[in-house]
N, CA, C and O of each residue as an XYZ file, in Angstrom:
364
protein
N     -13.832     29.272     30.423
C     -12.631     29.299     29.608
C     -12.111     27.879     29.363
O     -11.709     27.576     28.239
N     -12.101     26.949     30.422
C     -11.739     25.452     30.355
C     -12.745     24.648     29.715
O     -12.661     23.431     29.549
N     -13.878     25.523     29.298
C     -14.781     24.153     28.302
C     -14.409     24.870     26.949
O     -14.671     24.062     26.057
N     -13.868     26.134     26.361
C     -13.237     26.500     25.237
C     -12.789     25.730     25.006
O     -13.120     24.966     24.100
N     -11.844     25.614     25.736
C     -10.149     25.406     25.398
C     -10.565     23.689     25.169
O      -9.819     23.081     24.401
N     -11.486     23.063     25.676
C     -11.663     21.494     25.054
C     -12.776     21.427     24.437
O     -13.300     20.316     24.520
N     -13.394     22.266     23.790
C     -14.192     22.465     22.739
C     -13.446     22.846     21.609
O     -13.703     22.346     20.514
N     -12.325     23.886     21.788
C     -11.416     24.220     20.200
C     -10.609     22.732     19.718
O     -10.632     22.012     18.719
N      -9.844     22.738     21.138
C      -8.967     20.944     20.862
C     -10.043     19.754     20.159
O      -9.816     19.236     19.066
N     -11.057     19.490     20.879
C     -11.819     18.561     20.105
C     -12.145     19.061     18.495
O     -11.461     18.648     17.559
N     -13.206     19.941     18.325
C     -13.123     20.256     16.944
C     -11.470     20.182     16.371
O     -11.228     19.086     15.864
N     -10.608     20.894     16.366
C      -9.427     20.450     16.018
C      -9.085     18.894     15.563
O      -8.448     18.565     14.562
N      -9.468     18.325     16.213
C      -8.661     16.803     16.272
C      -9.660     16.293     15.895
O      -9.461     15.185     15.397
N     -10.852     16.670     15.914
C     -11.843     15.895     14.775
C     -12.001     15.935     13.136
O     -12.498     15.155     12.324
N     -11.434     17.038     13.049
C     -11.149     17.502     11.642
C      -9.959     16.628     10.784
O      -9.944     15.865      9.818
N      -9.106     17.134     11.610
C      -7.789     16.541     11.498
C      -7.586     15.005     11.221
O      -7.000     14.442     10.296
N      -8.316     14.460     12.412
C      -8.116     12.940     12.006
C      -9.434     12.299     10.874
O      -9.329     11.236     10.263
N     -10.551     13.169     10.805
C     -11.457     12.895      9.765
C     -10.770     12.905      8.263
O     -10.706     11.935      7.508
N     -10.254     14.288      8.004
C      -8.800     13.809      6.799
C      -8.069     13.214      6.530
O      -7.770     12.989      5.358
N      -7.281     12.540      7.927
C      -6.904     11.672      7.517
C      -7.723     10.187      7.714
O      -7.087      9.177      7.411
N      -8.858     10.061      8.123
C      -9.441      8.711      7.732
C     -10.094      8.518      6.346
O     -10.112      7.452      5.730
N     -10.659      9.755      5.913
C     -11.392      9.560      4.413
C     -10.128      9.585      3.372
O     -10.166      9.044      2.268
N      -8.761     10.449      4.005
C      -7.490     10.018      3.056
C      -6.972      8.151      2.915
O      -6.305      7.498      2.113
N      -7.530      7.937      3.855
C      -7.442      6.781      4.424
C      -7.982      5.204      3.508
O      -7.355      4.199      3.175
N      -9.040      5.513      3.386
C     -10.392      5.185      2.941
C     -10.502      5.132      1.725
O     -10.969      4.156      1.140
N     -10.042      6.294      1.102
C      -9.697      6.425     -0.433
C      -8.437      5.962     -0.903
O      -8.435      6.059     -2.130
N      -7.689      5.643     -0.605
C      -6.533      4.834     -1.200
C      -6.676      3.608     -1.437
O      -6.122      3.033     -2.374
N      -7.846      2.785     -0.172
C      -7.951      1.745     -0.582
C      -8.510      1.212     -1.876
O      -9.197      1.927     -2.604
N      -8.273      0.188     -2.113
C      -8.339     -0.480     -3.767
C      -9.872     -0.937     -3.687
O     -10.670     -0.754     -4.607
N     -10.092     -1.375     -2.827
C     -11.681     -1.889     -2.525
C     -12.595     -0.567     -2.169
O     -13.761     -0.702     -2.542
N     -12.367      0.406     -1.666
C     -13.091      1.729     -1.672
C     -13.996      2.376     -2.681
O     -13.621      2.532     -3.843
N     -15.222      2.768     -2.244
C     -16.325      3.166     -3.596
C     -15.951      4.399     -3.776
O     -16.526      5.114     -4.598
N     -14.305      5.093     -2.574
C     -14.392      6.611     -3.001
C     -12.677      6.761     -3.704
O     -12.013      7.796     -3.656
N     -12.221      5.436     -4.337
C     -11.071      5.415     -4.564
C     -10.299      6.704     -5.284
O     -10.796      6.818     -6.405
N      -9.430      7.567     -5.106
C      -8.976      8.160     -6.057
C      -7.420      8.257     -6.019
O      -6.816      7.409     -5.361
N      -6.861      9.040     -6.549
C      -5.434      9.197     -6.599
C      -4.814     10.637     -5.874
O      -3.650     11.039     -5.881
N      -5.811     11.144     -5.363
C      -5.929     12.716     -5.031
C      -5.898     12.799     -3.247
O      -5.715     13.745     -2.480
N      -6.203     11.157     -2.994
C      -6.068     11.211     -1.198
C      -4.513     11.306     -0.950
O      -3.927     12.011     -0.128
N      -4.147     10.682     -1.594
C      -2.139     11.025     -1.458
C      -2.014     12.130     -0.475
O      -1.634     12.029      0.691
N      -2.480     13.466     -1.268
C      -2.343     14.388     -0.592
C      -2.519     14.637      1.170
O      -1.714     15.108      1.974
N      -4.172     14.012      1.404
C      -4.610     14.260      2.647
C      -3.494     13.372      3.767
O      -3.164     13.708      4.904
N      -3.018     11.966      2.864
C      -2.469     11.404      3.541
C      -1.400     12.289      4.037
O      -1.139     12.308      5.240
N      -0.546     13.272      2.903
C       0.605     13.855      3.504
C       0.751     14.975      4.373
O       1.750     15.369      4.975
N      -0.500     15.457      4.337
C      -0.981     16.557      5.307
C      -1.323     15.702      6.535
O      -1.686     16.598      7.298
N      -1.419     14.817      7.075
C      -2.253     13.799      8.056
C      -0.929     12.697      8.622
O      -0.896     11.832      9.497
N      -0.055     13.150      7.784
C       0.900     11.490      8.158
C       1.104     11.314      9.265
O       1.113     10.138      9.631
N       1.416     12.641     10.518
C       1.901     12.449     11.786
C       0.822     11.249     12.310
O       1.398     10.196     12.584
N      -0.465     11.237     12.471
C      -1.423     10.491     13.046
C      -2.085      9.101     12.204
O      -2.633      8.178     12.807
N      -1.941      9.143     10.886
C      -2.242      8.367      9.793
C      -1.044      7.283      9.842
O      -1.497      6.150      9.683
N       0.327      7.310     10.013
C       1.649      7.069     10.010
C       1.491      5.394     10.629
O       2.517      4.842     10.233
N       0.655      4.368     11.419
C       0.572      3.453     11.889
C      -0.688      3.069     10.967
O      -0.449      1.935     10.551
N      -1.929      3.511     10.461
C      -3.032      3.210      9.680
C      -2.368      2.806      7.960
O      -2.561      1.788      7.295
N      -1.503      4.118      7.608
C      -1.280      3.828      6.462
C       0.198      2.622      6.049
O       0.553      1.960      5.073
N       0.663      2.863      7.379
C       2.030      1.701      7.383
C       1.327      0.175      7.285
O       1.686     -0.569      6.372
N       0.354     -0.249      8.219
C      -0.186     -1.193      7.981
C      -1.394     -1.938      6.636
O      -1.745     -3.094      6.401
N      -1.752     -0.518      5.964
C      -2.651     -0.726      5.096
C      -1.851     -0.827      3.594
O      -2.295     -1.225      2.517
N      -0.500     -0.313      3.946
C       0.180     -0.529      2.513
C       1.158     -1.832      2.775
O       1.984     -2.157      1.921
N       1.010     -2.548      3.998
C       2.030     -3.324      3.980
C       0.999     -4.597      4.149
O       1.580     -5.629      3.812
N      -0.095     -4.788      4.490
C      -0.648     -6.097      4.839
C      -1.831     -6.288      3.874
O      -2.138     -7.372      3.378
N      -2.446     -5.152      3.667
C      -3.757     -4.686      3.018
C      -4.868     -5.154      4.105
O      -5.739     -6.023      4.114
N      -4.475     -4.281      4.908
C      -5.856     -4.348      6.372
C      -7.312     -4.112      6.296
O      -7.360     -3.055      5.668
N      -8.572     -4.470      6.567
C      -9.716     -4.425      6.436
C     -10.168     -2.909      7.121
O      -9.521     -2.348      8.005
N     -10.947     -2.587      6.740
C     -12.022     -0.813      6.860
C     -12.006     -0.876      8.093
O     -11.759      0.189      8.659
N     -12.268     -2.162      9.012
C     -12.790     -1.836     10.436
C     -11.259     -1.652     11.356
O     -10.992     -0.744     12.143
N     -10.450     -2.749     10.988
C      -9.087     -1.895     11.588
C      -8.911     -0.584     11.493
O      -8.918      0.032     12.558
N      -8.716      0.162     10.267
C      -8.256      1.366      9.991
C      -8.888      2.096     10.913
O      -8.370      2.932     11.654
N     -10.302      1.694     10.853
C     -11.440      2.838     12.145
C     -11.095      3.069     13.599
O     -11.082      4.060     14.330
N     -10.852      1.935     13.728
C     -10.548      1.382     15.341
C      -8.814      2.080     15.501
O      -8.380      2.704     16.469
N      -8.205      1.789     14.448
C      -6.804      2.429     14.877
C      -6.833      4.408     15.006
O      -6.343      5.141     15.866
N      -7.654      4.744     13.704
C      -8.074      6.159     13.937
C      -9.182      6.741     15.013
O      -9.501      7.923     15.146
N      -9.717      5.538     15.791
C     -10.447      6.217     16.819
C      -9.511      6.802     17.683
O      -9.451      7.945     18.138
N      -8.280      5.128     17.936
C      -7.779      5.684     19.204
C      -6.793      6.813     18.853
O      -6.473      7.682     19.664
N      -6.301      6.737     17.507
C      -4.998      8.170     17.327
C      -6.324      9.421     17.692
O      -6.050     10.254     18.557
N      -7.311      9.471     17.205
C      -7.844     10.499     17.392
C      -7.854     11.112     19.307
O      -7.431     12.135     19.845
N      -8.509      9.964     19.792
C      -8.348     10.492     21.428
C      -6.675     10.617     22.006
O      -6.264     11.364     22.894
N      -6.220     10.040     21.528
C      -4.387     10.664     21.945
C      -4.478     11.976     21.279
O      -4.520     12.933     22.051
N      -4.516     12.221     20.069
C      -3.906     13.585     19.043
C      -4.890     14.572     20.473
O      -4.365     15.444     21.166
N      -6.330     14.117     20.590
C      -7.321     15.154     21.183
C      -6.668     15.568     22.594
O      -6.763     16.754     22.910
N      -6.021     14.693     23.454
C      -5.233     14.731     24.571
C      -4.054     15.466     24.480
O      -3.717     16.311     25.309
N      -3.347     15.123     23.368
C      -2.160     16.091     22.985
C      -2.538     17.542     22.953
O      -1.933     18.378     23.625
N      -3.633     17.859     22.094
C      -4.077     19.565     21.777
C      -4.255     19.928     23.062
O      -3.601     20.844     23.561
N      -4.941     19.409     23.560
C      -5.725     20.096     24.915
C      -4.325     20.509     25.816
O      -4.161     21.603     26.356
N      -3.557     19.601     25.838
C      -2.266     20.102     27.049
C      -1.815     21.163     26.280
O      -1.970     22.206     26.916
N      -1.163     21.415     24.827
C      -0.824     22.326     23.986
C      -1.727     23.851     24.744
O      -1.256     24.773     25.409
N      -3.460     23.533     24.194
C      -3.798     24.738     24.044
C      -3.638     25.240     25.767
O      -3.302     26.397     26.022
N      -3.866     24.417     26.669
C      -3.547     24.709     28.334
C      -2.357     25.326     27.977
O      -2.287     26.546     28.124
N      -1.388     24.701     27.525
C       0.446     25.297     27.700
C       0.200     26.742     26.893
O       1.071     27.578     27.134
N      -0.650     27.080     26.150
C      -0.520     28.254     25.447
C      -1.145     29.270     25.751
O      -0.789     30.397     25.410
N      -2.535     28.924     26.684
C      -3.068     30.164     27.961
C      -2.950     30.370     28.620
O      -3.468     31.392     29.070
N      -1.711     29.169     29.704
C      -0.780     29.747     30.169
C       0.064     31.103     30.425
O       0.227     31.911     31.340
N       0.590     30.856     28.854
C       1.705     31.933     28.736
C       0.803     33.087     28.224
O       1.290     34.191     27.983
């Protein structure tokens, strides 16, 4: 039951922060996947995106920052679910 419960959290938080890195990715001006349509992912994503996209609209930060900042939101967000889904088989 305890390798579920960090098998659902991981998939979860891999998804999650994968949207928001290719939302990520595509806003940039230098991007081969530029469009006007990542807006969206960004606003579905902002809780974890919220330090990637603050810095990328305010400095214009390079691809490998953005990665490195969404690795680590990703292993926090993944740490966050997991206590969640524990707190919720709990009850």
């Amino acid at each position: 039951m305890k390798k579920l419960k960090y098998s659902k959290s991981l998939l979860f938080s891999l998804i999650y922060s994968l949207i928001g890195l290719i939302s990520l990715l595509g806003i940039m001006k230098d991007s081969p996947i530029n469009s006007d349509y990542f807006f969206l992912g960004i606003l579905i994503c902002l809780p974890i995106d919220f330090i990637s996209s603050a810095l990328l609209f305010t400095n214009g930060i390079s691809v490998w920052l953005v990665l490195f900042i969404q690795i680590i939101t990703f292993f926090v967000l993944w740490k966050i679910v997991t206590k969640i889904f524990s707190h919720i088989e709990k009850n």
